[in-house]
LOTORTI-300876 format. One record per residue (C-alpha): x, y, z; residue in three letters. Coordinates in steps of 0.1 Angstrom, whole numbers, padded with zeros to 4 digits, always signed. Layout:
BEGIN
XYZala
...
//
This chain:
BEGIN
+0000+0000+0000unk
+0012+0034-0012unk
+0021+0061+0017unk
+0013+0086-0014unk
-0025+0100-0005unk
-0044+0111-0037unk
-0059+0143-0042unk
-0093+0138-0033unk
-0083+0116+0002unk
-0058+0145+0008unk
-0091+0169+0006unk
-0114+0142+0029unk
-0083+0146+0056unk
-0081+0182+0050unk
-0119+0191+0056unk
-0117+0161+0084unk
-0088+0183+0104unk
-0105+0215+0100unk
-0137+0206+0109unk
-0123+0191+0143unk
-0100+0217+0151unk
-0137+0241+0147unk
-0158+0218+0166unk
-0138+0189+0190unk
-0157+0167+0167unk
-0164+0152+0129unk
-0192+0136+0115unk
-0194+0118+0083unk
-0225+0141+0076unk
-0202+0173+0084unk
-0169+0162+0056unk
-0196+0158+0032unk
-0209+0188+0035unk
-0178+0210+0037unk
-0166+0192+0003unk
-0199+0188-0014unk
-0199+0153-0019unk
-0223+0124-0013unk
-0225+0109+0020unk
-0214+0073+0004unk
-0183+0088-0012unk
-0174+0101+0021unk
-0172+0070+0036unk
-0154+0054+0016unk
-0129+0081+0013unk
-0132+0075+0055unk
-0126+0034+0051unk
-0095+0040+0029unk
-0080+0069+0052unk
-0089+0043+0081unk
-0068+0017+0065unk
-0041+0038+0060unk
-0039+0045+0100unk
-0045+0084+0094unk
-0084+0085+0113unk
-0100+0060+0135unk
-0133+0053+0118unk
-0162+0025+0123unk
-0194+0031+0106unk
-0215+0041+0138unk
-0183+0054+0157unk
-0170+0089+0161unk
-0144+0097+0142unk
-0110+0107+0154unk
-0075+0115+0139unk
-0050+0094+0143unk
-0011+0120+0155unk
+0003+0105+0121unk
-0033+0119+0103unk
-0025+0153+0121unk
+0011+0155+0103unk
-0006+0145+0071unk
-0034+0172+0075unk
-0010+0197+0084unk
+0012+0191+0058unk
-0016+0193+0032unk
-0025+0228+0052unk
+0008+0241+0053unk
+0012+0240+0013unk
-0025+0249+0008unk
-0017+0281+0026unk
+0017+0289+0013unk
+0009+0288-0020unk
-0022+0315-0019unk
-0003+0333+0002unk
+0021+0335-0029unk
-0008+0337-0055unk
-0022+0368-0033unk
+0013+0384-0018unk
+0032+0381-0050unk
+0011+0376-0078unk
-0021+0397-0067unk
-0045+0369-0070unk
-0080+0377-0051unk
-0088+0357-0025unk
-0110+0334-0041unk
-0090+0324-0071unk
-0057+0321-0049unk
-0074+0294-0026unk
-0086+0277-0055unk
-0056+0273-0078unk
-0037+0266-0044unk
-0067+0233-0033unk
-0054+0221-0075unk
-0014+0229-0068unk
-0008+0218-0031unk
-0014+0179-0044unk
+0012+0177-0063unk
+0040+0202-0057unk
+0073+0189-0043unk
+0085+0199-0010unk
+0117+0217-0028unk
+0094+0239-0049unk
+0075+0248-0017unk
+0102+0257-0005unk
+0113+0281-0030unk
+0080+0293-0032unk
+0079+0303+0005unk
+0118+0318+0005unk
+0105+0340-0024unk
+0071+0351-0012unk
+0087+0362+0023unk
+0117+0383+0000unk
+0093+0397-0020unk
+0070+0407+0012unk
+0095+0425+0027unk
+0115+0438+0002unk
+0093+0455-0023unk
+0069+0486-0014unk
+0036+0488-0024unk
+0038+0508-0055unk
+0063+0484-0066unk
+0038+0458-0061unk
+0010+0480-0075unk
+0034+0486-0106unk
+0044+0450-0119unk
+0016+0426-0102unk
-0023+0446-0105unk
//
């Protein structure tokens, strides 16, 4: 069995970690919502994140994160947010289309492009003024 999470199970564990730092808990009902997704493909996204020893999940049980689906989740976070902080530091991206185009990049950007990504957003945050900015990236 792979250690490589696809896409979408990256998104279940994603919505699954947010959702329980918000409330203390996660229902199946509450992931499908946030994703808009049926309630079956939701649990089976659960079953397979289950077997992989990220969430503790039985059908009728609560569901709960395992410490090595914490690192996952924040992982998954952590690139999610450095890259629209680049798409809305650097490149002037609104809001909206920075968090989107971040969701479709943070699956399968390496950690050495990350990397490079966050070096150059924090340069360019604190080493060019806001006309600069205003000039080259609106």
């Amino acid at each position: 069995m792979s250690d490589k999470l696809s896409s979408s199970l990256e998104d279940y564990l994603e919505a699954l970690y947010l959702i329980y730092k918000r409330n203390n808990t996660v229902k199946a009902v509450d992931i499908a919502r946030a994703l808009g997704v049926s309630r079956a493909s939701t649990t089976e996204a659960l079953k397979k994140l289950a077997d992989k020893n990220l969430i503790n999940y039985g059908r009728y049980d609560a569901i709960s994160i395992t410490r090595q689906g914490i690192l996952a989740a924040e992982d998954v976070i952590k690139k999610h947010n450095s890259l629209s902080d680049f798409f809305e530091k650097v490149l002037g991206a609104k809001h909206d289309e920075a968090q989107e185009i971040a969701c479709k990049i943070e699956h399968i950007i390496s950690k050495d492009m990350l990397l490079r990504i966050e070096k150059f957003t924090g340069y360019y945050t604190k080493n060019f003024d806001d006309e600069f900015k205003n000039k080259y990236f609106s």
